[in-house]
Gaussian input, Z-matrix of N, CA and C with variables (Angstrom, degrees):
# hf/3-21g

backbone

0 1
 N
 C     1     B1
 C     2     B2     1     A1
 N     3     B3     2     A2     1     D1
 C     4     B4     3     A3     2     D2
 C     5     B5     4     A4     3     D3
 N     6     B6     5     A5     4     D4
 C     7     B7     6     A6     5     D5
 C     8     B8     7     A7     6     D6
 N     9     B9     8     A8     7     D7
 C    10    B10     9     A9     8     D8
 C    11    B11    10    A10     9     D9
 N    12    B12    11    A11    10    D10
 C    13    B13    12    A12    11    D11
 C    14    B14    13    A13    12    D12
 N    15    B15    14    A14    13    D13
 C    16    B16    15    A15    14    D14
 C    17    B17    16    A16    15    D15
 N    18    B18    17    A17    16    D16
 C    19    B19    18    A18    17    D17
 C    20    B20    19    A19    18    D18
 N    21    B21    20    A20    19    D19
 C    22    B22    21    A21    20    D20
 C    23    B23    22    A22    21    D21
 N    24    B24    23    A23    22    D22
 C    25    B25    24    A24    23    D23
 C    26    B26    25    A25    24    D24
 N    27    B27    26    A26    25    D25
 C    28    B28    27    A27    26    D26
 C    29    B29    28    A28    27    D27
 N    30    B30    29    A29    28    D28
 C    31    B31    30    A30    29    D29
 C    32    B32    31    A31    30    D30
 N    33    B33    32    A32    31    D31
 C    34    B34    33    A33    32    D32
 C    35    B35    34    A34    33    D33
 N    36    B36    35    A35    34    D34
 C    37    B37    36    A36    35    D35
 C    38    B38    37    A37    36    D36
 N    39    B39    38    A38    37    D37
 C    40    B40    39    A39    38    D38
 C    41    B41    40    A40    39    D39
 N    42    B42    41    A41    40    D40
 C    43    B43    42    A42    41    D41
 C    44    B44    43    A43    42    D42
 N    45    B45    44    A44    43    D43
 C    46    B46    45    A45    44    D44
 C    47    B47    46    A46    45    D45
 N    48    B48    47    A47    46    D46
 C    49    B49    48    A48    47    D47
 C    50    B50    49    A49    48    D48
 N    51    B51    50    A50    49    D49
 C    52    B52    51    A51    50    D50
 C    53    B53    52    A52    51    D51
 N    54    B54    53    A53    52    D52
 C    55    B55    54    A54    53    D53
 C    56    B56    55    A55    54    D54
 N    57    B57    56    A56    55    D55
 C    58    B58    57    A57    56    D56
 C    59    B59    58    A58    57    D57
 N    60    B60    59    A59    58    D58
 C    61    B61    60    A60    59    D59
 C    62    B62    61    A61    60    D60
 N    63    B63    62    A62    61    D61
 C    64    B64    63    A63    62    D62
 C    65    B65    64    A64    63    D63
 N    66    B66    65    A65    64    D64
 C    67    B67    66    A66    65    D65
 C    68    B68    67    A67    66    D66
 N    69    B69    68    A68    67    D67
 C    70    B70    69    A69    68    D68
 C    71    B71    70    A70    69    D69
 N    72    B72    71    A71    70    D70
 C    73    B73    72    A72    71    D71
 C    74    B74    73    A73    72    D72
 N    75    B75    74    A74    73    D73
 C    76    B76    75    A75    74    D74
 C    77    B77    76    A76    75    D75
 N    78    B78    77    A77    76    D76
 C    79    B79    78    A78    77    D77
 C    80    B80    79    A79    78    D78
 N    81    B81    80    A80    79    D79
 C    82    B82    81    A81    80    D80
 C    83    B83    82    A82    81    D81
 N    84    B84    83    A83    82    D82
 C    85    B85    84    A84    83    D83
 C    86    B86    85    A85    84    D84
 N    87    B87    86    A86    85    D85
 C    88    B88    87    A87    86    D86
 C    89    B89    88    A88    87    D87
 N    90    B90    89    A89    88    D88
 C    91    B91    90    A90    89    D89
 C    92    B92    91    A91    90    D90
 N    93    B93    92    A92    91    D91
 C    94    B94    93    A93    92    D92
 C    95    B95    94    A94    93    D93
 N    96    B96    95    A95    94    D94
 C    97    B97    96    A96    95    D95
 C    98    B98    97    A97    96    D96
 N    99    B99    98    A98    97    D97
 C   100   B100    99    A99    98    D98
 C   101   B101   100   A100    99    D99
 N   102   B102   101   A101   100   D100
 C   103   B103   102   A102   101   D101
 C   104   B104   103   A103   102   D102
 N   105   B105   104   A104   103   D103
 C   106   B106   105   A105   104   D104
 C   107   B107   106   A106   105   D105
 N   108   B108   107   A107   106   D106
 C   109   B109   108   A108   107   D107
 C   110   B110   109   A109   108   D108
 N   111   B111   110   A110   109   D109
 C   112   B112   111   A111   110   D110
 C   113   B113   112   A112   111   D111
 N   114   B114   113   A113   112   D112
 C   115   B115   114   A114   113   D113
 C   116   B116   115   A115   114   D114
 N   117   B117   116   A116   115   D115
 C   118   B118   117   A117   116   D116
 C   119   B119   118   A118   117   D117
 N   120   B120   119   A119   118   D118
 C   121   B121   120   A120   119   D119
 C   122   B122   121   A121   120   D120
 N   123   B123   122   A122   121   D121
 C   124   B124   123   A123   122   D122
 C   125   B125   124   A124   123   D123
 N   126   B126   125   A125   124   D124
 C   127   B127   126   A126   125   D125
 C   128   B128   127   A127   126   D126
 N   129   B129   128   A128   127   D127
 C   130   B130   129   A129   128   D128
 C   131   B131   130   A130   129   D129
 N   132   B132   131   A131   130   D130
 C   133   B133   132   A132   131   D131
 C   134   B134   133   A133   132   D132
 N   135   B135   134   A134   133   D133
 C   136   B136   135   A135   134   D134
 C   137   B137   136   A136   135   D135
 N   138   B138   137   A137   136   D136
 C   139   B139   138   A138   137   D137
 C   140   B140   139   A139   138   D138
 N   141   B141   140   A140   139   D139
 C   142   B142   141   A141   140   D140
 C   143   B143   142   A142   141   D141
 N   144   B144   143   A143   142   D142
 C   145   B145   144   A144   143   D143
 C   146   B146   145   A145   144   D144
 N   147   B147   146   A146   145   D145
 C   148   B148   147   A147   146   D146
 C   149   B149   148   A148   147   D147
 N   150   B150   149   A149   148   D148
 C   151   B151   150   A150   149   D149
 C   152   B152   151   A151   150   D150
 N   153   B153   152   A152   151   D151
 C   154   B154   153   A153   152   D152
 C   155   B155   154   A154   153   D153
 N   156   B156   155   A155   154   D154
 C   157   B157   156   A156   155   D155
 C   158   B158   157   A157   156   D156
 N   159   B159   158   A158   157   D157
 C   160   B160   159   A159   158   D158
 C   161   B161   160   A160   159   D159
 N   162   B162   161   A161   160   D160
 C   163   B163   162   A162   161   D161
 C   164   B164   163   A163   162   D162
 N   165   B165   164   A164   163   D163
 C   166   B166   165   A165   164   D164
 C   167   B167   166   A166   165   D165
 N   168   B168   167   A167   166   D166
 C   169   B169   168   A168   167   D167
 C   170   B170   169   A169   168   D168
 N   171   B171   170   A170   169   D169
 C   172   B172   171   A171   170   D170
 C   173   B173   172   A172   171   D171
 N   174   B174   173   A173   172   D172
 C   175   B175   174   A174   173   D173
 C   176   B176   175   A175   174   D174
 N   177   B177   176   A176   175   D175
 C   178   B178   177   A177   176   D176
 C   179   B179   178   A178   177   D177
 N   180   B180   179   A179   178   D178
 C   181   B181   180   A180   179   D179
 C   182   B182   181   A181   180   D180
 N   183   B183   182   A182   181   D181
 C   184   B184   183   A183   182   D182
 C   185   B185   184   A184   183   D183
 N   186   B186   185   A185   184   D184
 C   187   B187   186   A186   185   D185
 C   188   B188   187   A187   186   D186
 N   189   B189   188   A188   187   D187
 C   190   B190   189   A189   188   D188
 C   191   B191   190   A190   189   D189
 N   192   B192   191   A191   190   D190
 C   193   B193   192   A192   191   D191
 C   194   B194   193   A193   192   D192
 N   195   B195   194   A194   193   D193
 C   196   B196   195   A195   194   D194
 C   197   B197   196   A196   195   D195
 N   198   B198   197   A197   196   D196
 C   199   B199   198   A198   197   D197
 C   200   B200   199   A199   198   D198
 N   201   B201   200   A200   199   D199
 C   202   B202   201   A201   200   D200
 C   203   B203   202   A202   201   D201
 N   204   B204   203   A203   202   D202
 C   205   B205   204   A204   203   D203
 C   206   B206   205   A205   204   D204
 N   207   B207   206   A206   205   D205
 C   208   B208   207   A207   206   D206
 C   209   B209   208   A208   207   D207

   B1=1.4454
   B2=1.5292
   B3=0.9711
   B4=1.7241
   B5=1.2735
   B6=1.3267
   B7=1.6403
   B8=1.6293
   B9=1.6259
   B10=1.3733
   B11=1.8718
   B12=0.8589
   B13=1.3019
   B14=1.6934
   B15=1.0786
   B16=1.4317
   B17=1.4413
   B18=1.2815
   B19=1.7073
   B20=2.1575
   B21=1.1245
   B22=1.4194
   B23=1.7094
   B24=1.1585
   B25=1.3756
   B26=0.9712
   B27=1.3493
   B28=1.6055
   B29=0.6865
   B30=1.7014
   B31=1.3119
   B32=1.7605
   B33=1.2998
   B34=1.3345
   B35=2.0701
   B36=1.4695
   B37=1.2878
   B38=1.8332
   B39=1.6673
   B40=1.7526
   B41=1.4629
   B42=1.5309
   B43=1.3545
   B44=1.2000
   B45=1.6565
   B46=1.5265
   B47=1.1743
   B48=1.3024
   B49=1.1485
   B50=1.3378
   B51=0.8239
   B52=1.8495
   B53=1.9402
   B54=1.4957
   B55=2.0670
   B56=1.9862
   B57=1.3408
   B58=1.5009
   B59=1.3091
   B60=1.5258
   B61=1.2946
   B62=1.3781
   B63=1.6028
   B64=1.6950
   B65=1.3640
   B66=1.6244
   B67=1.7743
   B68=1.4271
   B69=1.7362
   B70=1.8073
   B71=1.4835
   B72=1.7194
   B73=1.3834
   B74=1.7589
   B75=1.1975
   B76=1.5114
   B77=1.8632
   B78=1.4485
   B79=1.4529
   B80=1.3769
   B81=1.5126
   B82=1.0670
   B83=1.8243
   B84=1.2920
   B85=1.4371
   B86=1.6838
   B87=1.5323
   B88=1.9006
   B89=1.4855
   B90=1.4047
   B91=1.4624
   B92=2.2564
   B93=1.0407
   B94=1.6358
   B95=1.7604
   B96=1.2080
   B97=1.3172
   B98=1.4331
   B99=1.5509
   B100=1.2441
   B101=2.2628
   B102=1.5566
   B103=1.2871
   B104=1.4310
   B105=1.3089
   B106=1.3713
   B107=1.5169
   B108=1.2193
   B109=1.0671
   B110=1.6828
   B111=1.2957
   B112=1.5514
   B113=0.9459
   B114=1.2963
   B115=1.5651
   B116=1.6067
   B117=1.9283
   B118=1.0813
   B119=1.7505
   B120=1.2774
   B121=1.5945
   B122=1.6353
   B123=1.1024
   B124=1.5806
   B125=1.6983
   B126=1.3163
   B127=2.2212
   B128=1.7345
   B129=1.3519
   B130=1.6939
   B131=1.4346
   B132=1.7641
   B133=1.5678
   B134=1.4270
   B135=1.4710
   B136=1.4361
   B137=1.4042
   B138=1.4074
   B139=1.6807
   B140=1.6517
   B141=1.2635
   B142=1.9636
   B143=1.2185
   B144=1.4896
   B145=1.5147
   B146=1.7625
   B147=1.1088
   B148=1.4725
   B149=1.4604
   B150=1.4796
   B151=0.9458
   B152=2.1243
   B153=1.8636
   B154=1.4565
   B155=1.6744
   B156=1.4128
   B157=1.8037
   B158=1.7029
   B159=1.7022
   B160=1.0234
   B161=1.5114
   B162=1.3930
   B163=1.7574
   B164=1.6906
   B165=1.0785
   B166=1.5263
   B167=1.4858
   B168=1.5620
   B169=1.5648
   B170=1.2568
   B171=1.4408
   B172=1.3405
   B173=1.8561
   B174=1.1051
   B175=1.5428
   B176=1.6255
   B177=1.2945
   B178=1.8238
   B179=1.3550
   B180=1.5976
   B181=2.0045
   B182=1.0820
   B183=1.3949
   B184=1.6670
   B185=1.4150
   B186=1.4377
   B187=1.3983
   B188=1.5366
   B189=1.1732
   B190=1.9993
   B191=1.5858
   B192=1.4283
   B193=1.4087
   B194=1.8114
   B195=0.9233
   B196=1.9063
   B197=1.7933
   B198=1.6785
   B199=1.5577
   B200=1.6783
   B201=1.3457
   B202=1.2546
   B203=1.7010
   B204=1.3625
   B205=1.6308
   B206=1.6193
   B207=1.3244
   B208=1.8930
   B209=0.8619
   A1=111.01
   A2=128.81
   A3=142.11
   A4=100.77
   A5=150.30
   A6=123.09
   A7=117.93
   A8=98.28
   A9=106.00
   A10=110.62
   A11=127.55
   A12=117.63
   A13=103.27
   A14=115.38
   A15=111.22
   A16=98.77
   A17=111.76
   A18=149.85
   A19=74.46
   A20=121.93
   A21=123.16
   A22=94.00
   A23=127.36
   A24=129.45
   A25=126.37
   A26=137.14
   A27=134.87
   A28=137.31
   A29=125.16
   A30=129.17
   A31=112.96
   A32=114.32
   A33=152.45
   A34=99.20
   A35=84.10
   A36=87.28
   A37=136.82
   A38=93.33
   A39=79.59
   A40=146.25
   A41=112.22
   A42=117.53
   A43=110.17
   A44=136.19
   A45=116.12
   A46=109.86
   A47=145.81
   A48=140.34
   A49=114.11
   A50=117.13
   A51=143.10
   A52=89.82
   A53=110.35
   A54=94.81
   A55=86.74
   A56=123.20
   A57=110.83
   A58=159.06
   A59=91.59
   A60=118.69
   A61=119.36
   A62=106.97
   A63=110.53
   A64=90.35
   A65=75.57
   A66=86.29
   A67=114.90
   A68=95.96
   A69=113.50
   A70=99.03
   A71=133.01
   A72=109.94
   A73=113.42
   A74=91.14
   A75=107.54
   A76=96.42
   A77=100.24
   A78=94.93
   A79=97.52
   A80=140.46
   A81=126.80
   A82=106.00
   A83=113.05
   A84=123.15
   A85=113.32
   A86=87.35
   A87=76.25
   A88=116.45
   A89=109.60
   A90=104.72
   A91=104.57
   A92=98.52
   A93=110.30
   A94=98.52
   A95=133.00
   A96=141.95
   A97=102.59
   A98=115.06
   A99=133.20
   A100=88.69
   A101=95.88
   A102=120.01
   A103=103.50
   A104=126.55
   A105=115.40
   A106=148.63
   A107=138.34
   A108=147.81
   A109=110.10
   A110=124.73
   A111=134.56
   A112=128.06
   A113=136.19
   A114=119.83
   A115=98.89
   A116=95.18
   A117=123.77
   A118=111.71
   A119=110.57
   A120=109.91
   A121=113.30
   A122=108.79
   A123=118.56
   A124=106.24
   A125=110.32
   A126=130.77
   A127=71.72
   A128=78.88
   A129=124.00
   A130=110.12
   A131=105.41
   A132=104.35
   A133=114.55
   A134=135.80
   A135=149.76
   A136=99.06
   A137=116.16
   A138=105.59
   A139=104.41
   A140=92.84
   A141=101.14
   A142=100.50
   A143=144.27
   A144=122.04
   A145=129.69
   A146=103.22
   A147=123.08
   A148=119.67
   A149=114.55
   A150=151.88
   A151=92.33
   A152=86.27
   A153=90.36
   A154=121.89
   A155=98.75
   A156=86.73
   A157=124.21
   A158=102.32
   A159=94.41
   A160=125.64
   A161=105.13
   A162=102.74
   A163=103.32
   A164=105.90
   A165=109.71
   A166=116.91
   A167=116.24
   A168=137.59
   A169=96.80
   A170=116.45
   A171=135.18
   A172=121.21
   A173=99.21
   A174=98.77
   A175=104.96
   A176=90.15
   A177=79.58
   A178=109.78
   A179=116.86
   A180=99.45
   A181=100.45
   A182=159.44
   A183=149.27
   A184=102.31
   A185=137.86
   A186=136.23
   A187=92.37
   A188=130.31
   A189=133.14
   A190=95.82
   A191=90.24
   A192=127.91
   A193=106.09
   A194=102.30
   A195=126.87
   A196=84.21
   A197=112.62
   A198=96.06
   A199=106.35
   A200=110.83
   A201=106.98
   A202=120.19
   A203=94.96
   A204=101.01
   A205=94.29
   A206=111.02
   A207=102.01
   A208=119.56
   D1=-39.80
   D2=161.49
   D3=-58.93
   D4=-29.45
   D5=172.05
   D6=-86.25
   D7=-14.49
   D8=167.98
   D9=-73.95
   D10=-26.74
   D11=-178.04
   D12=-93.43
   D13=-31.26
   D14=171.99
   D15=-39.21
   D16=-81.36
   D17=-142.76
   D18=-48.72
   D19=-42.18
   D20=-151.26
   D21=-90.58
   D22=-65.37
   D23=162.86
   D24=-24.99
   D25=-70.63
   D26=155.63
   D27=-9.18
   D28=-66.94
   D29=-173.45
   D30=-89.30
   D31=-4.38
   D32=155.74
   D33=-41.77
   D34=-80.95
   D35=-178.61
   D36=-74.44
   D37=-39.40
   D38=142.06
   D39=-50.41
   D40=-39.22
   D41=177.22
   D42=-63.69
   D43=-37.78
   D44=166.12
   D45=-90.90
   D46=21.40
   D47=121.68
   D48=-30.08
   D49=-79.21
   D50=-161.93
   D51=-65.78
   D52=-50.39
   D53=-142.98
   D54=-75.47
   D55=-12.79
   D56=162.15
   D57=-85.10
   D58=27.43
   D59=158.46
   D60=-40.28
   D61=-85.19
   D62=162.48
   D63=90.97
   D64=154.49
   D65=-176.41
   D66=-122.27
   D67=32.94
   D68=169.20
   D69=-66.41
   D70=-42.19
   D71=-175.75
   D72=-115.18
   D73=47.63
   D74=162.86
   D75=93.45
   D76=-141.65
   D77=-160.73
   D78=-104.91
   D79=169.57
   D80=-178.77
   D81=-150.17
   D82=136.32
   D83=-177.11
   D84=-70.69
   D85=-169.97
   D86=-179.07
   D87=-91.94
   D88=-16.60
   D89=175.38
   D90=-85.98
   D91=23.85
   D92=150.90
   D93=80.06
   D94=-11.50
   D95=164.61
   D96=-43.96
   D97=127.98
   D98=-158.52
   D99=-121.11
   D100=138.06
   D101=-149.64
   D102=-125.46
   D103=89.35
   D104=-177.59
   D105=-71.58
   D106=105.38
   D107=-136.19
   D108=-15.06
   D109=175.69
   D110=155.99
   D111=-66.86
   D112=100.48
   D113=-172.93
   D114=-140.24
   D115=132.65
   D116=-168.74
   D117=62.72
   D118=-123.54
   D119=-171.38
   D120=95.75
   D121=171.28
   D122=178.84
   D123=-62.75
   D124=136.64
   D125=173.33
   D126=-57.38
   D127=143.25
   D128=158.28
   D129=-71.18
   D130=-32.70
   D131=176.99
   D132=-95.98
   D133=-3.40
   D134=136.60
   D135=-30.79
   D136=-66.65
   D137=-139.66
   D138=-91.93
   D139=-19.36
   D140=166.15
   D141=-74.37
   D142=-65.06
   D143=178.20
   D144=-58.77
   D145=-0.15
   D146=164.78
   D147=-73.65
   D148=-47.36
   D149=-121.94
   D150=-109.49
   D151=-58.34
   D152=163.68
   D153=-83.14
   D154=-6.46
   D155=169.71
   D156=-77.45
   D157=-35.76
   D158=174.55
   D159=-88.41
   D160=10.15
   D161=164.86
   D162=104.64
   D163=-9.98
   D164=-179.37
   D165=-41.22
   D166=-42.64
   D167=-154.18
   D168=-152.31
   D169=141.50
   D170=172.38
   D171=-75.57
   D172=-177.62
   D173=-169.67
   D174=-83.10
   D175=-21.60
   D176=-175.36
   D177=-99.15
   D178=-31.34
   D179=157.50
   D180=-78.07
   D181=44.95
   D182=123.34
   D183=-80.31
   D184=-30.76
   D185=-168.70
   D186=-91.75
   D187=-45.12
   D188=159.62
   D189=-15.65
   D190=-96.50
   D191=-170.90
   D192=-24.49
   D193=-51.56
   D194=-156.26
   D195=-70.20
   D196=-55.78
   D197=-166.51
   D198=-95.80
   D199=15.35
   D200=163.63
   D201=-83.14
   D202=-15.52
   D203=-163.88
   D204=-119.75
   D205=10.56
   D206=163.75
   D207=74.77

C-alpha cells in the first residue's frame, strides 16, 4: 500500500513543480529561462502593406485584412 502512494506522490509533486512557472515573468522555455513579454514591434498594418507590395496577397485580402485589424 506504501508503493502505491509513492507511485501517486511523485509525479504529484513534479507536476507542481513544473505548472509554477506562470506567466507573471513572461513566457518561459524548457530549460526554465524566463522571456519577457512583447513589447511594441512592427503594425500589423506595416507587414500587410509589405505583404501586398511584394505580391504575397491580393488587394482584396489586403482590404479583409486592413478592416479586420481596424
Amino acid at each position: 500500500m506504501m508503493f502505491f502512494w509513492f507511485l501517486f506522490l511523485i509525479p504529484l509533486v513534479f507536476w507542481m513543480m513544473r505548472s509554477d512557472t506562470g506567466e507573471r515573468h513572461g513566457s518561459m522555455n524548457r530549460a526554465g529561462y524566463s522571456y519577457p513579454p512583447a513589447v511594441g514591434g512592427p503594425d500589423p498594418l506595416d507587414i500587410v502593406r509589405q505583404r501586398l507590395a511584394r505580391g504575397e496577397i491580393t488587394t482584396s485580402e489586403y482590404e479583409v485584412i486592413r478592416r479586420a485589424l481596424g
